[in-house]
C-alpha positions as a LaTeX table, in Angstrom:
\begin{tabular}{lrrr}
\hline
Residue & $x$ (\AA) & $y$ (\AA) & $z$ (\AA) \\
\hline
Unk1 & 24.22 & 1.46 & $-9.26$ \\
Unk2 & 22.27 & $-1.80$ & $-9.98$ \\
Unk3 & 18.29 & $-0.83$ & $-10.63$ \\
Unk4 & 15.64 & $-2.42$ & $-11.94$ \\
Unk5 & 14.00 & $-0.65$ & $-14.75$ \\
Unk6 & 10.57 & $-0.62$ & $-16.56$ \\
Unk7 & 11.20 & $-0.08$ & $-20.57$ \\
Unk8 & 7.71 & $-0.85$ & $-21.78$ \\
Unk9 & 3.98 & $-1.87$ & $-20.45$ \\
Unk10 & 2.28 & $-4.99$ & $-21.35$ \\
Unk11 & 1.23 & $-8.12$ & $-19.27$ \\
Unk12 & 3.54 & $-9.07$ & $-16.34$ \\
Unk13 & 3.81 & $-12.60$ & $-17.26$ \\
Unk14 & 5.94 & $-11.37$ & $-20.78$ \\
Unk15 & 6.99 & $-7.73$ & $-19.37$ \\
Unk16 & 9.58 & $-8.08$ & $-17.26$ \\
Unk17 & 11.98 & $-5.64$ & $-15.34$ \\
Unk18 & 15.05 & $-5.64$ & $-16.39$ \\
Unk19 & 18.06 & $-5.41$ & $-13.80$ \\
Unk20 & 21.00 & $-2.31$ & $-15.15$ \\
Unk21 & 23.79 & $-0.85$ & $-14.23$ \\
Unk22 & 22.60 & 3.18 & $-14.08$ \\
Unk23 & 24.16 & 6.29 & $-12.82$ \\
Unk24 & 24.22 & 7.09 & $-9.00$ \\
Unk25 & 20.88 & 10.25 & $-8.62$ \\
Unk26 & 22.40 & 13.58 & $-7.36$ \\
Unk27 & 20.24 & 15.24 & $-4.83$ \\
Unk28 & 18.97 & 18.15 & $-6.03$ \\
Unk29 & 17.35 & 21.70 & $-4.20$ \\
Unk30 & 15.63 & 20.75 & $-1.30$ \\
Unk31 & 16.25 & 16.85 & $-2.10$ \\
Unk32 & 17.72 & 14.06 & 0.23 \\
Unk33 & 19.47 & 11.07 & $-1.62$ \\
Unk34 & 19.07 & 7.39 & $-0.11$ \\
Unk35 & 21.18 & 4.09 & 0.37 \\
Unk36 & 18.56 & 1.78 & $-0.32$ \\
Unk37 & 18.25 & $-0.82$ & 2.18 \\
Unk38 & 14.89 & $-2.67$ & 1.92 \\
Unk39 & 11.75 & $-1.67$ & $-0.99$ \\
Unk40 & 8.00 & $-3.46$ & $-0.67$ \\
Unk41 & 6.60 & $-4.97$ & $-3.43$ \\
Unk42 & 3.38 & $-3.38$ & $-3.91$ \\
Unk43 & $-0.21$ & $-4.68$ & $-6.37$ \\
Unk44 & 0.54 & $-0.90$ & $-7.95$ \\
Unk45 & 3.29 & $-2.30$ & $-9.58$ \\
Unk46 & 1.85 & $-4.40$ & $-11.27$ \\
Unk47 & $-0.34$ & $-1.81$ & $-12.61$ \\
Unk48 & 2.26 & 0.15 & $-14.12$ \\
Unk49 & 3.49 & $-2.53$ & $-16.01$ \\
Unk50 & 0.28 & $-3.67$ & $-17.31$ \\
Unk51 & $-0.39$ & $-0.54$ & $-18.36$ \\
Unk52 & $-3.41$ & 0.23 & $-16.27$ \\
Unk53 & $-1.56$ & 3.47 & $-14.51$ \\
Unk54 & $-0.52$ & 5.18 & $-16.60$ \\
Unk55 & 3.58 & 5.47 & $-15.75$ \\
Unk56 & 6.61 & 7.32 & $-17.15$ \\
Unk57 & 8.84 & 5.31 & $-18.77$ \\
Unk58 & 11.90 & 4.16 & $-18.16$ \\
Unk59 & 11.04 & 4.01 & $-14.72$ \\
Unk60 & 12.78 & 2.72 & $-11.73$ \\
Unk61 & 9.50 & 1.37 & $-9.74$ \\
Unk62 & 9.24 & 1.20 & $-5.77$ \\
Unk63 & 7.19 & 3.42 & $-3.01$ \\
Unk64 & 7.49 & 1.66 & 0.24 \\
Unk65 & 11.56 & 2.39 & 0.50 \\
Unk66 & 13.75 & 2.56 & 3.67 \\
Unk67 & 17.44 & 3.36 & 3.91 \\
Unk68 & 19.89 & 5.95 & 4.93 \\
Unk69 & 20.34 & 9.32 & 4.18 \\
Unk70 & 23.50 & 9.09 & 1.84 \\
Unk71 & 23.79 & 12.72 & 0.50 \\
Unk72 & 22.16 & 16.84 & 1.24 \\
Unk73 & 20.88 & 18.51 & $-1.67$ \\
Unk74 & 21.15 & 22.27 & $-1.50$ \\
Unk75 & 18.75 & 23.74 & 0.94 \\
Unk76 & 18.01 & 20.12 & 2.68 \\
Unk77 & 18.72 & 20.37 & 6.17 \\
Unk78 & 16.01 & 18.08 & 7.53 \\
Unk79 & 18.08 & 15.00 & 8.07 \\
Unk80 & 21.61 & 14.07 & 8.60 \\
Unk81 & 23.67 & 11.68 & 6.78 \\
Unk82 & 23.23 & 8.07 & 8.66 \\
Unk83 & 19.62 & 8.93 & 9.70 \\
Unk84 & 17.31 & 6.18 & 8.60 \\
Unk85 & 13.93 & 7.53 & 6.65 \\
Unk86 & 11.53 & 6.07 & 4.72 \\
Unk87 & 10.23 & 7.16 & 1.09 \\
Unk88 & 5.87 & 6.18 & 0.41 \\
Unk89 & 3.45 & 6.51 & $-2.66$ \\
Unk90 & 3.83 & 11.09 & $-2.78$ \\
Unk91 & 6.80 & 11.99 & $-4.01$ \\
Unk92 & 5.67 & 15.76 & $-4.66$ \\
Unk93 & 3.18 & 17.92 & $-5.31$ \\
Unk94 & 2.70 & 21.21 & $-6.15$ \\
Unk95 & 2.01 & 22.69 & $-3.26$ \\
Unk96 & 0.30 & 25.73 & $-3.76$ \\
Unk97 & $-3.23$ & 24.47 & $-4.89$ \\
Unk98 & $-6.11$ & 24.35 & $-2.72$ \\
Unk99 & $-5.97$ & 20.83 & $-2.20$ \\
Unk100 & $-2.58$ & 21.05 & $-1.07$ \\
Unk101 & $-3.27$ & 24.07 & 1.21 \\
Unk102 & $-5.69$ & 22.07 & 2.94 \\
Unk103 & $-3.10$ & 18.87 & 3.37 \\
Unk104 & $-4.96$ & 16.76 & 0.82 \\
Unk105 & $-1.79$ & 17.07 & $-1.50$ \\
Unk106 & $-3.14$ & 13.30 & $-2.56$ \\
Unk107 & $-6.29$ & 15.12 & $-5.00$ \\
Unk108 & $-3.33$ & 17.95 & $-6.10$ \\
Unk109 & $-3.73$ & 17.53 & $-9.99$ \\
Unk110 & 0.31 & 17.81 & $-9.95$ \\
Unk111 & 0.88 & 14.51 & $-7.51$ \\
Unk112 & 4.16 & 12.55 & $-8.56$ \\
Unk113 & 4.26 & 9.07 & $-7.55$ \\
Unk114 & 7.29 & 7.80 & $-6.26$ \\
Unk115 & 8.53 & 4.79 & $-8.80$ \\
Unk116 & 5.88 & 5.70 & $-10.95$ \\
Unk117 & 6.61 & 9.73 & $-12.28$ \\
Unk118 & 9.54 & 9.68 & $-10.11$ \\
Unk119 & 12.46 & 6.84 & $-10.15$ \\
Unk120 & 11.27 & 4.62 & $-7.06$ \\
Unk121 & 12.78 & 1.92 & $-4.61$ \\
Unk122 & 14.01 & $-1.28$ & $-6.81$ \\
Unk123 & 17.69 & 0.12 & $-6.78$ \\
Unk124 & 20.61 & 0.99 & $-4.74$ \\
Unk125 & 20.06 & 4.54 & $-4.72$ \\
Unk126 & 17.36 & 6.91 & $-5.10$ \\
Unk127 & 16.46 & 10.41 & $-4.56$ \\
Unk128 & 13.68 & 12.32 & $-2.64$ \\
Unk129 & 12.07 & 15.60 & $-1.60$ \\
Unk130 & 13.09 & 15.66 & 2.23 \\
Unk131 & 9.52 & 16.51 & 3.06 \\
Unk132 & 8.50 & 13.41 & 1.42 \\
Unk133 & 10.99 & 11.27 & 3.44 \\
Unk134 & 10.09 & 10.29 & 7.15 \\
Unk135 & 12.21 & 9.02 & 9.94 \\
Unk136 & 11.24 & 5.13 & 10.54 \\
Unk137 & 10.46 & 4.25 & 14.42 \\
Unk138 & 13.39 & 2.03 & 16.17 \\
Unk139 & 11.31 & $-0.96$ & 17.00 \\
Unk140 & 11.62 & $-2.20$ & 13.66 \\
Unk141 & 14.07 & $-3.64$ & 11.29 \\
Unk142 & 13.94 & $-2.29$ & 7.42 \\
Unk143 & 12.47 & $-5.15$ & 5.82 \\
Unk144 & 9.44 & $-4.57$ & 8.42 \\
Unk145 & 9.19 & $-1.13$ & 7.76 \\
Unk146 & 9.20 & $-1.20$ & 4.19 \\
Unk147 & 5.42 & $-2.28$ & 3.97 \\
Unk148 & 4.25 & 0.20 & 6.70 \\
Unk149 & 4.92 & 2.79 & 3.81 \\
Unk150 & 2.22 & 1.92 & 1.35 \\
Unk151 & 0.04 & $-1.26$ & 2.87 \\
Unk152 & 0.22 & 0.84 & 6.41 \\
Unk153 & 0.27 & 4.34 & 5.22 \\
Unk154 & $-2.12$ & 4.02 & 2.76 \\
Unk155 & $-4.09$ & 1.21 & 4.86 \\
Unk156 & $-4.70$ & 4.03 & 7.52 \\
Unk157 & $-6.27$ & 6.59 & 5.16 \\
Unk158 & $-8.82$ & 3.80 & 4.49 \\
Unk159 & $-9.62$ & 2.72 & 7.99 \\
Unk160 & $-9.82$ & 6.56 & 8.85 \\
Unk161 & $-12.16$ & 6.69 & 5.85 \\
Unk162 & $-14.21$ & 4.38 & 7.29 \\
Unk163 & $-15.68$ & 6.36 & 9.63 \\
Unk164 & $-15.48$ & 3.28 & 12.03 \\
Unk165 & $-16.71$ & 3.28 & 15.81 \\
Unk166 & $-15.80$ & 0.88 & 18.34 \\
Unk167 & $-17.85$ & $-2.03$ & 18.75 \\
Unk168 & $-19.04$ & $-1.72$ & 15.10 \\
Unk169 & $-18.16$ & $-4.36$ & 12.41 \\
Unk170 & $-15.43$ & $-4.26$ & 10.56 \\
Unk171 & $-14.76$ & $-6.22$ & 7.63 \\
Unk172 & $-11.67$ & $-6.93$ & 5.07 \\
Unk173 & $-11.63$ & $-8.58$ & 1.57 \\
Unk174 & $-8.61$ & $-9.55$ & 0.90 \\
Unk175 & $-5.83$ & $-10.30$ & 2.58 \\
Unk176 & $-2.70$ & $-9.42$ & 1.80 \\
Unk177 & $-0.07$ & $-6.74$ & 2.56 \\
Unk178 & $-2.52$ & $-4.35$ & 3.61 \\
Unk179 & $-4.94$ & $-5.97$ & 5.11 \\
Unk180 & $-2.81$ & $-7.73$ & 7.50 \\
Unk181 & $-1.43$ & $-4.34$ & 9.08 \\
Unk182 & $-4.65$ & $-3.23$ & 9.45 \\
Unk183 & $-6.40$ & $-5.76$ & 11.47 \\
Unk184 & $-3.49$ & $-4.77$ & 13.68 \\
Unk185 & $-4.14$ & $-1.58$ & 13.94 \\
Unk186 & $-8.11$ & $-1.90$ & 14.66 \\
Unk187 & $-7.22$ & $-4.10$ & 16.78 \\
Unk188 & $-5.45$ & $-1.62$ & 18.88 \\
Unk189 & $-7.77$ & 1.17 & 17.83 \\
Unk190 & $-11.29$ & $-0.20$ & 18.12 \\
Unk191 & $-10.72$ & $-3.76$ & 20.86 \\
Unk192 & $-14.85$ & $-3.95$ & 21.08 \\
Unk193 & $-14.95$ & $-4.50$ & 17.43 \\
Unk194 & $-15.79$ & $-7.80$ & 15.87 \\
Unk195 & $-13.72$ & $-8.17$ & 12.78 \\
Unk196 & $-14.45$ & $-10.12$ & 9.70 \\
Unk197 & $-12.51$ & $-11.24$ & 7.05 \\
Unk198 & $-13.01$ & $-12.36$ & 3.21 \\
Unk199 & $-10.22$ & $-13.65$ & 0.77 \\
Unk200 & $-10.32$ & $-16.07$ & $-2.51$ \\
Unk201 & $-11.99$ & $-19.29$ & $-1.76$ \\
Unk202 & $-9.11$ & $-21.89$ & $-1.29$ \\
Unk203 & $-7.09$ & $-19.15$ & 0.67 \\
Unk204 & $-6.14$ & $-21.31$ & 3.69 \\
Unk205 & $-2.98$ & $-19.70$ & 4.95 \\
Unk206 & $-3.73$ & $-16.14$ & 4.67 \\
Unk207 & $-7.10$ & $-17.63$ & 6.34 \\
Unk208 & $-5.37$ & $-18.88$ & 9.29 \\
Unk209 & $-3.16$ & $-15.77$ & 9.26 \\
Unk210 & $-6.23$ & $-13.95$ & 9.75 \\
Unk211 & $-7.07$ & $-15.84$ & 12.44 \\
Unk212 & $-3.84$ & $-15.48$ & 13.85 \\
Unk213 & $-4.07$ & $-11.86$ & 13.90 \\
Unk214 & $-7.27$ & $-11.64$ & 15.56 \\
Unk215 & $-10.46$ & $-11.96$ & 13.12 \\
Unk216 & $-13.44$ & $-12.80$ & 14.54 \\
Unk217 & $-14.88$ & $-14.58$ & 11.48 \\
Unk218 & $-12.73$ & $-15.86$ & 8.27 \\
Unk219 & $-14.72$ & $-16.91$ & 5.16 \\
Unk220 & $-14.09$ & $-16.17$ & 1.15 \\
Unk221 & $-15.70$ & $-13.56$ & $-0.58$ \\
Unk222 & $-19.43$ & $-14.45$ & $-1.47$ \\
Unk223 & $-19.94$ & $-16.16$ & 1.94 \\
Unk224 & $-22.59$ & $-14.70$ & 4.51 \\
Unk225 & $-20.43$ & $-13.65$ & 8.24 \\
Unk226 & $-22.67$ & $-14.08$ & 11.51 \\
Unk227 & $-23.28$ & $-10.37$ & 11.21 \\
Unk228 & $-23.86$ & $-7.51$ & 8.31 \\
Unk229 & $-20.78$ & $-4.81$ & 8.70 \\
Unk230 & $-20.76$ & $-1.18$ & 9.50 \\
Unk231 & $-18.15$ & $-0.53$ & 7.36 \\
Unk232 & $-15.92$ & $-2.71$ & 5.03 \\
Unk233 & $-12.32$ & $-2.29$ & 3.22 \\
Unk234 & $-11.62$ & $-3.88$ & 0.13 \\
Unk235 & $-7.80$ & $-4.25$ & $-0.59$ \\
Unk236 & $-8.19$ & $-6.34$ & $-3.87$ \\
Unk237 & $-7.60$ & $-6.01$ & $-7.74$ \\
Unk238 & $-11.09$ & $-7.37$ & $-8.12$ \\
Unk239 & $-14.78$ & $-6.14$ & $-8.94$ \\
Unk240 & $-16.60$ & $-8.91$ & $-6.94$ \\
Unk241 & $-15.42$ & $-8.21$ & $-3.72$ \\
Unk242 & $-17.15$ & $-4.53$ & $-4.47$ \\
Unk243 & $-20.27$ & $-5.92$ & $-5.31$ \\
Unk244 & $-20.44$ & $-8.57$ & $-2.32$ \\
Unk245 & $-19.29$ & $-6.08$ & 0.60 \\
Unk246 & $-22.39$ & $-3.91$ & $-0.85$ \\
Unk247 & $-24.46$ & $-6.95$ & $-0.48$ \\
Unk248 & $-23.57$ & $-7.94$ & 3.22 \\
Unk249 & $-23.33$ & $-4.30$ & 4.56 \\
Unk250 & $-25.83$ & $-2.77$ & 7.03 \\
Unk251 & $-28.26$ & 0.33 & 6.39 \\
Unk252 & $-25.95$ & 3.35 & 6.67 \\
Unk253 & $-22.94$ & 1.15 & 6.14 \\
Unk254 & $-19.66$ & 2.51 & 4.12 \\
Unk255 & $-17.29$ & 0.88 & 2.10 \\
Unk256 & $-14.01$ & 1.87 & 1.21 \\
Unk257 & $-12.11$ & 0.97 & $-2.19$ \\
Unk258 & $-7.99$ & 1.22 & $-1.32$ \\
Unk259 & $-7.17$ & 0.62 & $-4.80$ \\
Unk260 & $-5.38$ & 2.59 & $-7.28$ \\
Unk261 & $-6.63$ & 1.02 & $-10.25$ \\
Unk262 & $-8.95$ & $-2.62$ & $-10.85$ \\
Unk263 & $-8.26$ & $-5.42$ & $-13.36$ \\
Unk264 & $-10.76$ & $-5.96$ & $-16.14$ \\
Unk265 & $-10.74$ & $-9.89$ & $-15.41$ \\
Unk266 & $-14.50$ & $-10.65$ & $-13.35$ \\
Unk267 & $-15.72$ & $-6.83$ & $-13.92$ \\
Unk268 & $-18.86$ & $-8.74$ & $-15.42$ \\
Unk269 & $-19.87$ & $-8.98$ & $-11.31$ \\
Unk270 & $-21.10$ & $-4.84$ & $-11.53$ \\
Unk271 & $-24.16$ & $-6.29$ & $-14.10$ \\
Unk272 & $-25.07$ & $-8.42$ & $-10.74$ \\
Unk273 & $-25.22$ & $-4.81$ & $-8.99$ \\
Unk274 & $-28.75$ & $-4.14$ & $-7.74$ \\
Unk275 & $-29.82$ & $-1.22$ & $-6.40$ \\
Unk276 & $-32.03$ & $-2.31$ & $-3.88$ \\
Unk277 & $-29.66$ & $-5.38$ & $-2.54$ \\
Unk278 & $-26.39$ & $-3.18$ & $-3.09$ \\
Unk279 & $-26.85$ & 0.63 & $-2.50$ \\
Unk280 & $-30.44$ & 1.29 & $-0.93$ \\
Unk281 & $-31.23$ & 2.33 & 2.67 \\
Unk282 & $-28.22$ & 5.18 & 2.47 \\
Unk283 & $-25.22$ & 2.50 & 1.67 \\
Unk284 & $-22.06$ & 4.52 & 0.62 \\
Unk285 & $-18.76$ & 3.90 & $-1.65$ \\
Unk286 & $-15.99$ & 5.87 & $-0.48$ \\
Unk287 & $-12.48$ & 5.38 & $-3.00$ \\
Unk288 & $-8.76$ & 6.15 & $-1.70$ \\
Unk289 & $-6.57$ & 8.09 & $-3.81$ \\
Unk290 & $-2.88$ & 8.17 & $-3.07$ \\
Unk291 & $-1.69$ & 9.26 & 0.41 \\
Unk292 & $-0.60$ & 12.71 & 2.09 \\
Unk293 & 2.29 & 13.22 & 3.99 \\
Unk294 & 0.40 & 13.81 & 7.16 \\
Unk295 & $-0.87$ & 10.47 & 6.79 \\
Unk296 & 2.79 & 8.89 & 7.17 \\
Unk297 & 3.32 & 11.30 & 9.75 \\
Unk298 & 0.82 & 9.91 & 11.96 \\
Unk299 & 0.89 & 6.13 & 11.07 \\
Unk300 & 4.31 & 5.42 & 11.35 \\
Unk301 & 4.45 & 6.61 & 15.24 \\
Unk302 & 0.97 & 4.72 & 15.99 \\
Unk303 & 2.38 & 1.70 & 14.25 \\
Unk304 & 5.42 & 1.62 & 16.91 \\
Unk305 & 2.68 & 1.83 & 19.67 \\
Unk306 & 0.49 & $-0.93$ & 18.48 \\
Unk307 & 3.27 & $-2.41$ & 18.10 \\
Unk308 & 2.81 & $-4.09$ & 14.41 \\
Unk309 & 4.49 & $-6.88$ & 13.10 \\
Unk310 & 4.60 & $-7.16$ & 10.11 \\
Unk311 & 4.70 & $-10.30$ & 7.93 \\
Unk312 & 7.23 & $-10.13$ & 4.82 \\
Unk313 & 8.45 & $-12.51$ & 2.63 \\
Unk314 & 11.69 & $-11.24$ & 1.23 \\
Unk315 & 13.79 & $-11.55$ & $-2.33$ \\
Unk316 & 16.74 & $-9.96$ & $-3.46$ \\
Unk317 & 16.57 & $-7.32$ & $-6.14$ \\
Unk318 & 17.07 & $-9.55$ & $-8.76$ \\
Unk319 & 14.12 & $-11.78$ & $-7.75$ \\
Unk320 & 11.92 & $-8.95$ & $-8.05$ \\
Unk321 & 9.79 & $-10.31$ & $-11.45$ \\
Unk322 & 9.60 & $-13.37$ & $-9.10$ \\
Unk323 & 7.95 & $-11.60$ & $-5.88$ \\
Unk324 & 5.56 & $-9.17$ & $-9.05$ \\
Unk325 & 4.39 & $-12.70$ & $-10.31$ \\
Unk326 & 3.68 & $-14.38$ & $-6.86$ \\
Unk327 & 2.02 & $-10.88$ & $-5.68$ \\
Unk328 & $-0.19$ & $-11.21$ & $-8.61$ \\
Unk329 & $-1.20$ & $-14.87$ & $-7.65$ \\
Unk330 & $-1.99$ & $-13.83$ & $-3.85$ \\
Unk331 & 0.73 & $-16.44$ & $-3.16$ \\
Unk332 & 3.20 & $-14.24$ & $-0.92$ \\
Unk333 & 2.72 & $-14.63$ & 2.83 \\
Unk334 & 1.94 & $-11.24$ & 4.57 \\
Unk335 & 4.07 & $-8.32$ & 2.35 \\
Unk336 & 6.62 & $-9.31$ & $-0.60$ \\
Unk337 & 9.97 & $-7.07$ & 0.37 \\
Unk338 & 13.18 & $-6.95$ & $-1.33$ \\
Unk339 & 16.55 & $-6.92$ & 0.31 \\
Unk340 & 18.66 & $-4.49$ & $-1.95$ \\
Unk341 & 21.58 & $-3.81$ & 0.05 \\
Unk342 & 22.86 & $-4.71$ & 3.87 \\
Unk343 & 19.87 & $-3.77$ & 5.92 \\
Unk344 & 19.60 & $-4.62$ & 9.34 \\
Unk345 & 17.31 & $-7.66$ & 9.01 \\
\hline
\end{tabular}
């Protein structure tokens, strides 16, 4: 099968994937294997390859897959062959700890990332655990449902996270893959809500995007909106936007980091942090690590009644150094998915 495959770390611009001709996975116990029809293109990624997270290597990367069930494993009897599922960030876990008793498999200290400690999404073929796949609602097409597996999935936890209430404020920095699922969905969730948004200065079409979508306000990061926030989500590979949601949240307010891992480039703004402008008057921090299974469970379904719609910007495998590089610029409109083999687009 055609994959392509992570050899070594170092900065994106040099460290490219390289595309290969590698053996077909066989499904093993309790495992589904997957004609890959669509993968996202996800900031984690990027990560790997820089190094930041730390990755096995070789490594097929990929979390946000969709296909069809190809191939049984012994003891899989979840799905059929032809049934369309979807793969996100857990591959496994152990399963016996107490975080994963309690369904927060995402803290187990033996979480495997898919495309990261597990071969991932940029190929023809992968496999999975079949608790870790998920049937994908009919309303949409593959290449739509590819981001609802790691922007949505994982987007949820954070909004959940949030504690929000209707009528609060909401606000976003950033405004990419995530972000732009999400508005939809507190749209739907929380309609009293005024929702602001915050990208890079210069931003103007994911700007107007937001607008599209239903933000209330729309400025960069560092501006002032009409109104403090209740709670904030930041979405970015940045420190600044940490430091400035602090600034313009309210007494009691919570932010929410959905990142796996944050660039060294500006992290000079946390000598800016001050307690009294930043944290005082009971301000809280709240980080998201991975995702469960449950979360999937009860996104995907809410996403079909909202219903999304997703923005993507596809490639074909081959362009996937391409859609890393324009990810990395916060040039890609909406989410960056590739087209590996013939989805229903």
């Amino acid at each position: 099968m055609k994959a392509m495959v992570l050899s070594r770390t170092g900065p994106v611009e040099t460290t490219a994937l390289e595309l290969r001709e590698v053996p077909a996975p066989e499904p093993q116990e309790g495992q589904v294997r997957i004609r890959i029809t669509a993968c996202g293109v996800c900031h984690t990624e990027l990560d790997e390859i820089a190094g930041r997270l730390e990755t096995r290597l070789p490594v097929i990367p990929g979390h946000q897959v969709v296909g069809r069930v190809e191939a049984l494993g012994p003891g899989a009897s979840r799905f059929r062959p032809g049934d369309r599922v979807g793969v996100a960030w857990i591959f496994s876990a152990c399963g016996t700890c107490p975080f994963c008793r309690a369904g927060n498999e995402n803290l187990c200290a033996r979480f495997r990332g898919t495309g990261c400690d597990a071969d991932g999404g940029y190929a023809e073929y992968m496999v999975a655990p079949e608790e870790s796949a998920y049937p994908i609602p009919e309303p949409f097409t593959d290449v739509q449902a590819a981001p609802l597996l790691c922007a949505g999935v994982i987007g949820y936890r954070a909004l959940r996270l949030t504690n929000h209430k209707n009528s609060q404020v909401l606000g976003f920095f950033g405004f990419g893959a995530s972000a732009h699922i999400l508005i939809q969905v507190a749209r739907h969730k929380f309609p009293d809500s005024k929702i602001a948004v915050f990208t890079r200065p210069g931003q103007k079409e994911h700007q107007e995007l937001a607008r599209t979508l239903g933000a209330d306000w729309v400025g960069a990061t560092g501006d002032d909106p009409p109104e403090r926030l209740h709670a904030a989500i930041d979405s970015t590979p940045a420190w600044t936007p940490i430091v400035e949601a602090l600034r313009v949240l309210q007494p009691g307010g919570r932010l929410v980091i959905n990142a796996i891992r944050k660039e060294n480039r500006d992290q000079q703004a946390l000598t800016h942090l001050d307690y009294p402008t930043h944290l005082w008057r009971e301000k809280e921090i709240k980080t998201v690590a991975n995702v469960t299974r449950q979360d999937a469970r009860e996104f995907l379904p809410l996403a079909a009644e909202v219903p999304i719609r997703p923005h993507v910007q596809p490639f074909a495998l081959e362009q996937a150094n391409e859609a890393l590089q324009l990810v990395k610029q916060g040039r890609t409109q909406g989410a960056a998915v590739l087209r590996i083999s013939d989805a229903t687009f």
